[in-house]
C-alpha positions as CSV (number, residue, x, y, z in Angstrom):
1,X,0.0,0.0,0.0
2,X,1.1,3.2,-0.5
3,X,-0.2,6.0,1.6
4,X,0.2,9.8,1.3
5,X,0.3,11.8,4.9
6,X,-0.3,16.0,4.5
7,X,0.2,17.5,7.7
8,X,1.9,21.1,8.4
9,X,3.4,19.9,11.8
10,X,6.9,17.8,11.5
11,X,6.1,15.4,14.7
12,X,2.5,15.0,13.6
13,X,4.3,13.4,10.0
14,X,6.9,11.9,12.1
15,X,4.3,9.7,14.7
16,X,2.2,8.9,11.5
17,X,5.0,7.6,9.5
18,X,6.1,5.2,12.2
19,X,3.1,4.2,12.7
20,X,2.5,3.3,9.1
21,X,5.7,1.9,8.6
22,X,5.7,-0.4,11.5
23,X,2.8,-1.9,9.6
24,X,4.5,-2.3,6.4
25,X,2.7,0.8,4.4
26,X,5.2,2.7,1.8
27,X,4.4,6.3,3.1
28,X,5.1,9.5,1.1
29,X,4.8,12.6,3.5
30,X,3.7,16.7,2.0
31,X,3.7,19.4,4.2
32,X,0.9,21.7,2.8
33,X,-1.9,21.4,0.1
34,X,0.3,22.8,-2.7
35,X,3.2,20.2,-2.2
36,X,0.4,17.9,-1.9
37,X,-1.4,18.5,-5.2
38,X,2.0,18.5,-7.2
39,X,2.7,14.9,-5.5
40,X,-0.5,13.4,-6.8
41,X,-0.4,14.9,-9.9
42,X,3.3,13.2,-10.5
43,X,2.5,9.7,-8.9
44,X,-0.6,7.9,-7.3
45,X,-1.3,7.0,-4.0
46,X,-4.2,4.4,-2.7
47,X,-5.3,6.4,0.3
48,X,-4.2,10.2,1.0
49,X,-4.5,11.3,4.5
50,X,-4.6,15.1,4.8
51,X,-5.0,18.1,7.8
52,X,-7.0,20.4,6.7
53,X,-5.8,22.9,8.4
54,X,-2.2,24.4,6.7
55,X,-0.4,27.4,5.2
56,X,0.2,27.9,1.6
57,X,-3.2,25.9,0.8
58,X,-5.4,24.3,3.4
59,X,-6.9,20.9,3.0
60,X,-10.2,21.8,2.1
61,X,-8.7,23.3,-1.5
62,X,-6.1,20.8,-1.3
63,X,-9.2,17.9,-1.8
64,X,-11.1,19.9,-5.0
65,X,-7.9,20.0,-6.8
66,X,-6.6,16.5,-6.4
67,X,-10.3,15.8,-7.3
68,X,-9.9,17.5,-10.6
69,X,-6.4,15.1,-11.5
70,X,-6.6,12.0,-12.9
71,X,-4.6,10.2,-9.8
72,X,-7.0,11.9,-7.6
73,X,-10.5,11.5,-8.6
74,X,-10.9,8.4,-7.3
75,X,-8.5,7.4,-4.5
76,X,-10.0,7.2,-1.1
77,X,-8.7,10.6,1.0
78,X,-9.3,11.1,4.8
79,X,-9.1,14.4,6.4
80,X,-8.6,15.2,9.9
81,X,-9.0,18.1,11.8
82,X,-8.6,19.5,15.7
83,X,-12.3,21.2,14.6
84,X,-15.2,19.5,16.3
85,X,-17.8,21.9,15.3
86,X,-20.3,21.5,12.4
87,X,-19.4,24.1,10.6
88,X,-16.2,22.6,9.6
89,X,-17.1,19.0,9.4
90,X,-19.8,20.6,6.2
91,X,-16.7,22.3,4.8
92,X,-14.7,19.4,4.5
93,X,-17.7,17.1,3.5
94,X,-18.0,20.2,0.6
95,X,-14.4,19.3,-0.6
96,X,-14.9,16.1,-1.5
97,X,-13.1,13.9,0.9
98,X,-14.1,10.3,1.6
99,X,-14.3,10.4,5.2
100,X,-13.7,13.1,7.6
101,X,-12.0,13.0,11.2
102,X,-12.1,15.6,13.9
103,X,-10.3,15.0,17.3
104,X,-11.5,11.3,17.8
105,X,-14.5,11.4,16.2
106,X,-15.1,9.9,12.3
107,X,-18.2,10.6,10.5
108,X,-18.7,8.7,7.2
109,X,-19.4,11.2,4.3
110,X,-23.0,10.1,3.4
């Protein structure tokens, strides 16, 4: 499996990574939504895990865009987010993910 990780915060893509890689998961990392983007566009992932929130280009954007590429369209992404409230669980349902996290609560995109 290979898995793309977004995340602005170094230890946040740090504890992700071994985590992955203790399982066996080939795991390409990205910074912000831009870097991102650019990754998927040169090589294809089969599940992209993303922050949503980030400088240069947040999550949310981050989602519509790989959306719009062919090694995006379809590959299962999963946002996360420190947000609880509603407001930004619609906003990242409105981007196009295929599930959405906040804190440690999942709500499938339905």
């Amino acid at each position: 499996m290979n898995l793309l990780l977004v995340d602005d915060v170094r230890e946040t893509r740090d504890f992700f990574r071994f985590a992955f890689e203790l399982e066996g998961i080939q795991i390409r990392l990205a910074s912000n939504g831009s870097e991102a983007v650019e990754m998927v566009a040169a090589e294809s992932s089969d599940v992209i895990v993303m922050d949503v929130e980030m400088p240069q280009m947040n999550g949310w954007d981050a989602v519509r865009q790989m959306r719009e590429i062919p090694n995006g369209a379809d590959v299962p992404i999963l946002t996360f987010s420190a947000y609880c409230d509603d407001n930004s669980y619609h906003k990242s349902v409105a981007s196009g993910p295929t599930r959405c996290c906040a804190n440690r609560c999942c709500r499938a995109n339905s």
